[in-house]
N, C-alpha and C positions, 0 to 999 in steps of 0.2 A: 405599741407592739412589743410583744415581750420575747428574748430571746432566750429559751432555759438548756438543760439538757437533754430535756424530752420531747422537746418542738423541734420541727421543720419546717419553714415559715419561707416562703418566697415571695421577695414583695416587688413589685417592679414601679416605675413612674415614668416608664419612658412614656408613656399614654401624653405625656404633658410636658417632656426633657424639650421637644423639639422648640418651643416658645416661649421657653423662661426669657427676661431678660438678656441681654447676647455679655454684660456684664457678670454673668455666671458664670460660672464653672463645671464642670460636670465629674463627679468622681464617682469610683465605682470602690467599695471594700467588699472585704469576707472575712468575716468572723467565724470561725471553728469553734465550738463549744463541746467539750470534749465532758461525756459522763463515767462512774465509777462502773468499770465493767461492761461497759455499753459500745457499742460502737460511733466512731467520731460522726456526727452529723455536721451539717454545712449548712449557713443560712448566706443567701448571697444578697446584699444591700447593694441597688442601684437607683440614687437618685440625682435629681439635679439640686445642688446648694451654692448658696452666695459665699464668697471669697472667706466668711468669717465662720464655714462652715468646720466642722472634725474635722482631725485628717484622717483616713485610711487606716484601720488596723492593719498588720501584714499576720502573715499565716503564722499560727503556733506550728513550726513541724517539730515532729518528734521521731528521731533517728529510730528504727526495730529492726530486729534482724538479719539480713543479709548490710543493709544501709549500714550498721554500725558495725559490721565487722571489716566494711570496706575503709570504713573512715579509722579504727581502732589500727588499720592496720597500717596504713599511711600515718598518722600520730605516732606509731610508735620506729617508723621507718623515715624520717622527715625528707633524706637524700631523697626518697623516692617520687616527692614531687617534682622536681627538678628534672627526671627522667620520665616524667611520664609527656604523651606527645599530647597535643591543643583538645584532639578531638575527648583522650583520656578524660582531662581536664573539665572540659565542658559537662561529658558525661556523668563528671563525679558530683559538680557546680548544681546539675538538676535532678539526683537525686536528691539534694538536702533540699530543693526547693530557689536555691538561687539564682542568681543572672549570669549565663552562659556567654554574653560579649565580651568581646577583650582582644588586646593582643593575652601571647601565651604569659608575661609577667604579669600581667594583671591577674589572667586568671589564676594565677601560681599564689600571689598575692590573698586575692578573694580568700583563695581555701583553707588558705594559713588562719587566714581572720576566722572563719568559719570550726575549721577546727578546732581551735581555741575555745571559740566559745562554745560549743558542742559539747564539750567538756562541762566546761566551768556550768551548763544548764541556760546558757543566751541563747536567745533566738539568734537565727541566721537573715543577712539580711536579704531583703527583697525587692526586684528590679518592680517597680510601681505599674510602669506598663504590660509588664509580661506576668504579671497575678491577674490583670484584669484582660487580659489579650488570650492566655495560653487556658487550654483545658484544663481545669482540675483534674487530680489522677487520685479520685476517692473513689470508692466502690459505690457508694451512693449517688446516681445519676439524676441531676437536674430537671427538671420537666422544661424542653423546647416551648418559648413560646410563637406563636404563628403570628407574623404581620398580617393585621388587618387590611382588605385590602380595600377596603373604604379611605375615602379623604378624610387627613385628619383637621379636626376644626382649628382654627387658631383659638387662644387659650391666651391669656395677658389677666396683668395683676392676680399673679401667684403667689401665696405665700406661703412657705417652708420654713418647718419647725423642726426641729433636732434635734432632744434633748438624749443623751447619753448618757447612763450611770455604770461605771467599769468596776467589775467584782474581779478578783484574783483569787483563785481558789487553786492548793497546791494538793499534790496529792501525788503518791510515793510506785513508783515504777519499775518492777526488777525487767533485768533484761539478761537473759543468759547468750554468753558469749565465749569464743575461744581466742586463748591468748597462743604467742608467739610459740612456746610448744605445744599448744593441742591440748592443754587443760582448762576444764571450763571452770568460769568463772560469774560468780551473778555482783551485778553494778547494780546497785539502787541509787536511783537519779529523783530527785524528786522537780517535778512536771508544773511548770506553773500552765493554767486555761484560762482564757479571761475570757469571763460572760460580758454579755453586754445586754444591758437593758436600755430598748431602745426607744422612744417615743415619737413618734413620727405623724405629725399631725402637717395634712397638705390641706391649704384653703385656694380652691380657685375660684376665685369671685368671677366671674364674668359677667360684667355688669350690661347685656346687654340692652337693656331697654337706656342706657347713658349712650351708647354706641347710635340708637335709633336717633336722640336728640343731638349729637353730633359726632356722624361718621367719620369724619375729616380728621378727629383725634385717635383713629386708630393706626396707627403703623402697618402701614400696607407695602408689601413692594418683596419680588420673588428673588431678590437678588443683590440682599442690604449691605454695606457695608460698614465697619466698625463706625461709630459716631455719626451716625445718622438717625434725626428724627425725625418727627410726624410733626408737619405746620399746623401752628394753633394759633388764632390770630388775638386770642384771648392774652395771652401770655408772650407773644413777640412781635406786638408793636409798640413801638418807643411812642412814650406818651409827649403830647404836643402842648406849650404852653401857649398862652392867652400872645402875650406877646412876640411870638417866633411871624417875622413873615413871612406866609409861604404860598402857595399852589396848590390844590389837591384837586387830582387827574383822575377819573376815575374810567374803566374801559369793560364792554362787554360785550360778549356776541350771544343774542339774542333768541336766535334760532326761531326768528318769525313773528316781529313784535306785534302784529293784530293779535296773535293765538296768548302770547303774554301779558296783554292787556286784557283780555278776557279773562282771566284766571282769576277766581275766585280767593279774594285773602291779598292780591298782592296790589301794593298802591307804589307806583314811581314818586312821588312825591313825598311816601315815609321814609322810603330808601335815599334820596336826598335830605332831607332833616336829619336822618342819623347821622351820615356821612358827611353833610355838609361840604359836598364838592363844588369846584369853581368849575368842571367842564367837565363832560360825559360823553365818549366818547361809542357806538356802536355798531357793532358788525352782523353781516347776515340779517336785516330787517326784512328779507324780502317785500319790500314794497312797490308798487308801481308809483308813476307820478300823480294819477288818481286819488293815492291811497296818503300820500304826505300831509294835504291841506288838514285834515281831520285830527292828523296826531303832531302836528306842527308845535301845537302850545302843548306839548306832553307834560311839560314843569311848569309850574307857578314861579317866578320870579326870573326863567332862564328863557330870556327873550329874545336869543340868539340862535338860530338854528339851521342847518345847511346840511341837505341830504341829497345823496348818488342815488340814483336808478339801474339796474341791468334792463339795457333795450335789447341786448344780444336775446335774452333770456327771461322774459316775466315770473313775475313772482320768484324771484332768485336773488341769490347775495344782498346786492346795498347795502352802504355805511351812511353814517351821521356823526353829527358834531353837533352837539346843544349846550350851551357855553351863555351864564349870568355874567361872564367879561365880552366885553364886544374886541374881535377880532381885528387885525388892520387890514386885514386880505382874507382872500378866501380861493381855492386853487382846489379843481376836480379834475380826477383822472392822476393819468402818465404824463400827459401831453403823446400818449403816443396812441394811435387807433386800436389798433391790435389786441392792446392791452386797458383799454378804457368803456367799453361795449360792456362789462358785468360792473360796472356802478363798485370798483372797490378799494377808490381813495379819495380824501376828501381831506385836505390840507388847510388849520387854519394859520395865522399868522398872530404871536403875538411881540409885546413889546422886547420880551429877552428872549424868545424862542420862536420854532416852528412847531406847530405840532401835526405828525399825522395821523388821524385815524386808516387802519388799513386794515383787509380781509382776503388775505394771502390765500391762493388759489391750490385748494387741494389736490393731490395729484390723483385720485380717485380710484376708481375700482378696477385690479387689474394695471395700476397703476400707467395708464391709459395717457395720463397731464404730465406725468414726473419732467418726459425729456422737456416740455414746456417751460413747468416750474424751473429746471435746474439751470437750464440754456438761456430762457427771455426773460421771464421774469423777474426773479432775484437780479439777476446782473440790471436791470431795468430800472427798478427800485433803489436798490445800491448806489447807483449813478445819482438817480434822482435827490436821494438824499446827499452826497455828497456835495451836488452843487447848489442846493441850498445851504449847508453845512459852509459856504464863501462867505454868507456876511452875518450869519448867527446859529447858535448851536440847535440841534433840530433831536427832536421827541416822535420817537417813533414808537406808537402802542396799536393793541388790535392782537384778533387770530392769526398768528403768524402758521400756521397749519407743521409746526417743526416741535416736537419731542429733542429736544440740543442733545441732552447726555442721558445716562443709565440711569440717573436718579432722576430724571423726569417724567416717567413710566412705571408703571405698575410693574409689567410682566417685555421687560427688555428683549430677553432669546426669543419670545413667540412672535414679536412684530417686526422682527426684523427686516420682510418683505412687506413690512403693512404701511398704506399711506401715513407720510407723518414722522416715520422713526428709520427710512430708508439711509443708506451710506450717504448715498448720493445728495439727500435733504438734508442730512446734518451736516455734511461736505459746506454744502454751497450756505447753509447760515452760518457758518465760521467763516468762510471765505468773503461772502458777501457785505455782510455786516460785522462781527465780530474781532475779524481781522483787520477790517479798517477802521477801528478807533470804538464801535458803537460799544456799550456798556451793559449786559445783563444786569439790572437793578436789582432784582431779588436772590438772583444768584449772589450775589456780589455781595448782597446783603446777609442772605443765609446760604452757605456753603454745600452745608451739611444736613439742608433740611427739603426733607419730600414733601412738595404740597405740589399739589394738582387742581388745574382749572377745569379739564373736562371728563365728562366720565359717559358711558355709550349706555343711554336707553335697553340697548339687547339683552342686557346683562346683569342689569341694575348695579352699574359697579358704584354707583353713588353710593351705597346702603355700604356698599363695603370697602369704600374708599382704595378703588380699584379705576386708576386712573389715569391721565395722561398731563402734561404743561405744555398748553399752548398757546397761552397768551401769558403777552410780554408787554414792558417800557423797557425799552430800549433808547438810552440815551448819548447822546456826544460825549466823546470821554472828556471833553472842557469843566461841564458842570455836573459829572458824576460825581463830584464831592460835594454836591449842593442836596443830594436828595437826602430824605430827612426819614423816610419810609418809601418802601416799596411792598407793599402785601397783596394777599387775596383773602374773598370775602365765601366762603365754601360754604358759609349755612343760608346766601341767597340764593333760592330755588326760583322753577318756573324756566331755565331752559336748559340742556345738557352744558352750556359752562353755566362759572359762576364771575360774576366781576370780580376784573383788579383793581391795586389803587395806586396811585403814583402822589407823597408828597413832597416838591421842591423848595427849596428855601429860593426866596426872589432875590 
């Protein structure tokens, strides 16, 4: 993009400013390119650039007539700043273009400096915010442009080029003026204008068809904060040696395992050889007791298996435990009635732990369950775990149906009333679990990083990694410093979540 004396050239990028990088910066200049004889034209440069971008030209002003008899006449009277009042001062500050804040010695200050150089042919300087904040006062008016009122797309892997070549071209300026007695006088000032030749080449790749092969790596979430990424499980699991011993937990809720065993393309037993997990843990099977015998030996080699029913409710909820270690126990339900009718714990025992698989009752539509969840249930569970928590540390994973904080949500302000991310639900998972000792494993592990287990069919918020976390390992804080991994698995499809993976060191 070429900026001469004879162009007017408006280029904007806000189209793309809103999704740079949050490591950017955004600067806005204006370059004046001033022709012989011509009147001053304006090209206004607004883009977004990385920290190693130019800085900001500031305005060529050049004092003309009235301007420089007010300034000529202050220069030759100096007492007179001194006497002049704040408002005086300011008024004089933006004629030449400069920054009108201050107390009054500042601004007394400023104009000293200003007039000075005004003289000698320097530029005056210029408050950075208020060139790019305040209206230009050129005769030549900018074209408004109109916000779209379309949604803008998100926009990622941008790159921004800049290349600047600065010409100084000086060129000789009389200015007639009246001195202290009333005889005029012509000043030749010679003018320096800096062109700028500007190259501006913007690449937005959006690579979407890499976005189709894994959504999971796009940074999603309406409400980010500095230092926050997008989970890639490519890139942040700590790799595991041959000889580490350990555990690997794996947990998922299913969302109807008949309908996912039907699914064309998916095998439970590839997804085992990848993963090579010691126990799988799952939620929401809706199965009857009918429906068990058939899917019993669901894995080759894991000959351990023990599944709940909901008798309150067919075809509903049920969890499992399917486990190539054999268990020392095995424990269904609460022990309590109330709470044991939808089939949604199933408790195994091993040699250094408890584990439970669990499918936390959502508080539903209308929010209908909440006082349930917040009153019986949590505090229920809580208990429960705590008094197995007497004679060894207890693993608690599954859909816990709780969004805990802002970064485990896509779009935090709009679900505020929506099951899942309620006060009152993230209340009672801190209170319940949190506060007495339990361990967020992947939080704990990753701080600072959005990854999501579930995403709602309605929406397709999988495709755009618009999502929620709601399952967990949750462990005793005894051997929180034994886990070796805590991840999730986002490119296994086949039911709105996806599994997590729990590895502890034995």
């Amino acid at each position: 993009m070429l900026l001469g004396f004879r162009n007017f050239i408006n280029f904007s990028c806000a189209g793309f400013q809103k999704h740079l990088n949050t490591s950017r910066g955004l600067f806005a200049g204006q370059v004046r390119a001033m022709g012989s004889g011509k009147k001053e034209k304006i090209a206004k440069l607004s883009v977004a650039a990385t920290p190693s971008s130019p800085k900001m030209f500031p305005n060529e002003n050049v004092v003309v007539g009235s301007k420089l008899d007010e300034i000529l006449s202050i220069q030759n009277d100096p007492g007179k700043l001194d006497s002049m009042t704040v408002q005086q001062l300011r008024t004089a500050l933006r004629k030449v273009g400069a920054s009108s804040k201050g107390r009054k010695q500042e601004l007394v200050s400023a104009l000293k400096t200003i007039l000075e150089g005004e003289i000698d042919g320097e530029k005056p300087p210029v408050n950075e915010k208020e060139s790019s904040d305040e209206p230009l006062s050129d005769p030549i008016s900018l074209p408004k442009c109109k916000r779209s009122e379309t949604k803008e797309k998100e926009v990622v892997d941008e790159t921004l080029e800049v290349d600047i070549d600065i010409k100084t071209v000086k060129q000789s300026k009389s200015v007639e003026s009246s001195d202290i007695c009333g005889k005029k006088r012509t000043i030749k000032r010679k003018v320096a204008a800096e062109t700028a030749s500007i190259h501006v080449e913007v690449s937005q790749e959006v690579n979407e068809s890499a976005y189709e092969k894994e959504p999971w790596t796009r940074f999603a979430h309406k409400k980010p904060q500095k230092g926050w990424v997008a989970y890639n499980p490519k890139t942040m699991r700590p790799p595991l040696t041959r000889d580490t011993n350990v555990v690997k937990l794996m947990s998922w809720n299913v969302n109807g395992l008949r309908a996912l065993l039907k699914l064309e393309g998916f095998s439970a037993l590839e997804l085992a050889q990848r993963e090579d997990f010691d126990v799988l843990c799952l939620q929401e099977t809706k199965l009857q007791e009918k429906d068990v015998e058939p899917v019993r030996d669901l894995l080759k080699g894991y000959d351990n298996s023990f599944w709940t029913c909901s008798i309150a409710k067919p075809g509903y909820s049920g969890t499992s435990i399917v486990s190539r270690i054999k268990p020392l126990s095995v424990r269904y339900g609460l022990g309590i009635a109330n709470h044991d009718a939808e089939g949604r714990v199933v408790t195994a025992e091993f040699d250094s732990f408890y584990l439970l698989c669990v499918y936390v009752p959502n508080s539903g539509d209308g929010l209908r369950r909440l006082s349930y969840r917040i009153t019986e249930w949590d505090p229920a569970l809580s208990q429960y775990m705590k008094e197995l928590e007497k004679s060894k540390p207890v693993i608690l994973t599954g859909d816990l149906n709780c969004a805990h904080q802002e970064i485990d949500i896509y779009n935090p302000a709009g679900n505020k009333r929506s099951a899942g991310f309620t006060i009152e639900e993230r209340e009672s998972f801190e209170k319940n679990f949190l506060s007495e000792g339990f361990v967020d494993t992947f939080r704990k592990q990753h701080p600072d990083v959005v990854g999501y287990t579930y995403w709602g069919y309605r929406h397709g918020g999988r495709k755009t990694n618009r999502g929620w976390r709601l399952d967990y390992f949750l462990v005793s804080g005894s051997i929180a410093d034994r886990v070796h991994d805590s991840f999730i698995l986002p490119d296994v499809s086949g039911s709105d979540h996806c599994p997590i993976g729990l590895v502890i060191k034995c």
